[in-house]
C-alpha positions in Angstrom: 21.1 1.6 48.8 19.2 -0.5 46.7 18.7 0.7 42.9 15.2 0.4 41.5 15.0 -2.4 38.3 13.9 0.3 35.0 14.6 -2.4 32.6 11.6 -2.5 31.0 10.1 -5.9 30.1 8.4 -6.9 26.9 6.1 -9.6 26.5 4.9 -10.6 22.7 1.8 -13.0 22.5 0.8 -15.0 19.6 -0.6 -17.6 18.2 -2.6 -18.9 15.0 -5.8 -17.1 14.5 -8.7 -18.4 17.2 -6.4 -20.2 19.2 -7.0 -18.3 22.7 -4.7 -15.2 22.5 -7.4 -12.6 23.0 -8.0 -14.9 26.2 -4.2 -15.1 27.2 -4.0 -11.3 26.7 -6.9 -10.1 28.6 -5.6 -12.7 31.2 -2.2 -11.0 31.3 -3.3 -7.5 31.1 -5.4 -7.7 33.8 -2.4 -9.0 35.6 -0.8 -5.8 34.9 0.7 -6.3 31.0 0.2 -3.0 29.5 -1.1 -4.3 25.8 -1.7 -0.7 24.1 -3.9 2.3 24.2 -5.6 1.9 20.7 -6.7 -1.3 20.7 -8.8 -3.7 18.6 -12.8 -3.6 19.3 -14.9 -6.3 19.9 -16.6 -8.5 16.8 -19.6 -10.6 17.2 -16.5 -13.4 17.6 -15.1 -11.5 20.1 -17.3 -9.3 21.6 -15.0 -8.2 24.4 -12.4 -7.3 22.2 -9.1 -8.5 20.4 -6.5 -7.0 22.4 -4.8 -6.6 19.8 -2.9 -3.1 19.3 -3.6 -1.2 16.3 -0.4 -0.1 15.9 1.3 -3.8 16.0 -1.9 -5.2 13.8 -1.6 -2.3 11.4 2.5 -2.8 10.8 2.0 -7.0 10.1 -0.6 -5.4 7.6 1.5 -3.3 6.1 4.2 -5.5 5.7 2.1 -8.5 4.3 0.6 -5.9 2.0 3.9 -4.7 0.7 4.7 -8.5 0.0 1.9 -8.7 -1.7 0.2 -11.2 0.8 -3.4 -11.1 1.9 -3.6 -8.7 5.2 -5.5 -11.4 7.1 -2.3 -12.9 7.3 -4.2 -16.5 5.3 -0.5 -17.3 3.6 1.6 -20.5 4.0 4.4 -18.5 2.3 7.4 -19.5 4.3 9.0 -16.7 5.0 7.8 -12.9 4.8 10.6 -10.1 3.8 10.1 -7.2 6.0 11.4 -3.8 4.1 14.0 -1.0 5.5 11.5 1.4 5.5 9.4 -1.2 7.7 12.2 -1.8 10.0 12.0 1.7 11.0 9.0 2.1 11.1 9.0 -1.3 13.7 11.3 0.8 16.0 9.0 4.1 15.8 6.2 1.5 17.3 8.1 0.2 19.6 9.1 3.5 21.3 5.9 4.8 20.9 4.4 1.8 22.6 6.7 1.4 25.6 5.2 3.5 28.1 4.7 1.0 30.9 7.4 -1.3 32.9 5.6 -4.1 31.9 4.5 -3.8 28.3 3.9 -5.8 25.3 0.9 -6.9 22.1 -0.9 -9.6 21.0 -1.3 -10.6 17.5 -1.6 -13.7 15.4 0.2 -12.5 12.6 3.4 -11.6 14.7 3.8 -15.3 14.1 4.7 -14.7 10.4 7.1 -12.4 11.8 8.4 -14.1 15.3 12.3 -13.6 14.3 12.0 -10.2 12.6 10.5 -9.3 16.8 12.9 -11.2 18.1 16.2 -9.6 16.6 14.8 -6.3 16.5 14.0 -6.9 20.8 16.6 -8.9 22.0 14.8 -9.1 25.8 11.5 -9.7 24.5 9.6 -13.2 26.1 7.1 -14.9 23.9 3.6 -16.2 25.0 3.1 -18.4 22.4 -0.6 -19.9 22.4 -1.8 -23.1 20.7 -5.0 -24.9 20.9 -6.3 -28.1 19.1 -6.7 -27.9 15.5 -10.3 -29.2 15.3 -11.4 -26.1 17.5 -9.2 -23.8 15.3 -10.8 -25.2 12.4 -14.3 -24.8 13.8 -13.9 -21.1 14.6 -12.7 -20.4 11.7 -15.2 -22.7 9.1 -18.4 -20.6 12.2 -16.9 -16.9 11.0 -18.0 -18.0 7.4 -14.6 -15.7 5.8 -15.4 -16.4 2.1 -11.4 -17.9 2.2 -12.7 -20.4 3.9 -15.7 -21.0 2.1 -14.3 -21.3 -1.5 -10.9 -23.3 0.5 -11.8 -25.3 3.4 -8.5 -27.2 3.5 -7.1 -24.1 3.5 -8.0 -23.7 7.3 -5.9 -27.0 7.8 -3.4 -25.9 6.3 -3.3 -22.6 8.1 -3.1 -24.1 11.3 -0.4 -26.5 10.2 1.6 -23.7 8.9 1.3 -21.1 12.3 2.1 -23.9 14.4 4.8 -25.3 12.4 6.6 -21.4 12.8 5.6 -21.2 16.5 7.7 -25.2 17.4 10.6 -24.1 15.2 10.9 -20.4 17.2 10.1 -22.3 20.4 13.1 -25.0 19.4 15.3 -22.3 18.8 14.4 -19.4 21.0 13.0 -21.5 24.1 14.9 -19.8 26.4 13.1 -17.2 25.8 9.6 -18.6 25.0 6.4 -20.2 27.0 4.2 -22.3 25.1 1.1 -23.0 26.2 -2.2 -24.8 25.5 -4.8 -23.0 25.9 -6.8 -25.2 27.8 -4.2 -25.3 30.5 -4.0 -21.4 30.3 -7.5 -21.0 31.4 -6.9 -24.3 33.6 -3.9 -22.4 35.5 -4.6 -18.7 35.0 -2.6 -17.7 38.3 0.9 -19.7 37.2 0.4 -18.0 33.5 -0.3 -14.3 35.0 2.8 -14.9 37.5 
């Protein structure tokens, strides 16, 4: 008698801010990823919605906040201490949030904390989403954040910075990883949903 796979799988997509992971995500989870319940609504930037779950986007907040690092997650601060209290309260989320075979988040500032996820989940896979830095830049400069405003090179930096974090995970966990352009995402939506 064959025995049913229960494993449950867990797929984490990131990327730097306005790089296509909303995109990637809805892709995915109409493809069957189950992203969350409570989930982030739509902005005039996004007017279909994040997909991000509140649960994962509140805990990065949290954490930066406890480092004293802006929420938004704007830091080029190398690498981001996450507290025991933190940690637990990582796993609460975790077991709240796997309800489905197929589950997982999306979240640009899990990139700040890509090996914190990946020790704490051991069988997690990564989506990690890039997209050219002149587009990044654009979105970014187009949602007029005062960060922006008062720091231009900031966004430049920013961008530098995420991608920089997403290579060196990809180089060391790329067994685990798929990395992916955007453009060839939306190019190949089939391959990526498979």
């Amino acid at each position: 008698m064959h025995k049913p796979n229960t494993e449950k799988s867990i797929f984490i997509i990131t990327s730097m801010h306005r790089s296509g992971s909303s995109l990637t995500a809805s892709l995915l989870q109409s493809g069957g990823l189950h992203i969350g319940r409570k989930l982030l609504k739509g902005t005039e930037f996004n007017p279909k919605g994040h997909f991000e779950n509140l649960d994962f986007y509140e805990f990065h907040q949290e954490a930066l906040r406890s480092q004293g690092i802006d929420t938004d997650g704007w830091t080029l601060q190398e690498t981001i201490e996450i507290e025991e209290s933190l940690v637990e309260k990582a796993k609460e989320i975790v077991a709240k949030n796997s309800v489905s075979t197929h589950w997982g988040w999306k979240e640009p500032r899990t990139t700040l904390f890509l090996e914190f996820w990946a020790e704490l989940l051991p069988n997690a896979k990564f989506m990690l989403v890039y997209r050219s830095p002149w587009e990044v830049v654009d979105s970014l400069y187009r949602r007029q954040d005062p960060i922006f405003q008062s720091q231009p090179e900031l966004a430049v930096k920013l961008w530098l910075h995420y991608n920089q974090k997403i290579i060196n995970f990809y180089n060391y966990y790329g067994d685990r990883c798929i990395l992916g352009n955007i453009e060839a995402i939306v190019s190949n939506q089939e391959a990526y949903i498979e």
